[in-house]
N, C-alpha and C positions, 0 to 999 in steps of 0.2 A: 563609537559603536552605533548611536542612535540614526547618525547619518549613512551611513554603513548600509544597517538595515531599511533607510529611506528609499535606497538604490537601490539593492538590491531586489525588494518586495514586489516592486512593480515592474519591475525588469522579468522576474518568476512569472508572477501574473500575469504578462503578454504572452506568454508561450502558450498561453491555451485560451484558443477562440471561443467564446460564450455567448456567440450572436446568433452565430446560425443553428440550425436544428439540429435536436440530438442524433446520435445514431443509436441504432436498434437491433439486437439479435433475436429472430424469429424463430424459435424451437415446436412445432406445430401450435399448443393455444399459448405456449409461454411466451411474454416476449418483454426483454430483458435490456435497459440501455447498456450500453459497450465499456460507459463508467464502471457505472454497479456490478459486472460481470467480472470487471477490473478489478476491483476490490475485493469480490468476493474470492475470487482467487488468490489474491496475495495475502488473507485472511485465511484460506487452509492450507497455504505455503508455510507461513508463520506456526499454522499450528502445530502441523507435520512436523517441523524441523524441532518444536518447542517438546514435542512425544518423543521424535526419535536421536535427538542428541543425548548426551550425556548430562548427568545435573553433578555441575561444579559442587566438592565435596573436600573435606581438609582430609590430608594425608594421617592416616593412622600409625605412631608408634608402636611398632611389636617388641616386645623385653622377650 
């Protein structure tokens, strides 16, 4: 398992360059990296889904 995750980690880790400069979205004075925009997003994706699903519930017997 431990070697597993040796390989695998750093194999993850190349898929995303951290050398060159960030990118940035400019919304007139806002201006927001493409990461955190990233996040923020899938952060009210999760909420949304977490409001609008159903909440797992045990089945009631009726006599």
């Amino acid at each position: 398992m431990k070697l597993a995750l040796a390989v695998i980690l750093p194999l993850l880790a190349s898929l995303v360059n951290l050398d060159g400069p960030g990118h940035y979205v400019n919304i007139g004075v806002i201006s927001i990296s493409v990461a955190n925009l990233l996040v923020i997003i899938l952060m009210a994706i999760v909420f949304i889904l977490a409001v609008a699903l159903p909440f797992p519930h045990k089945k009631e017997h009726g006599a």
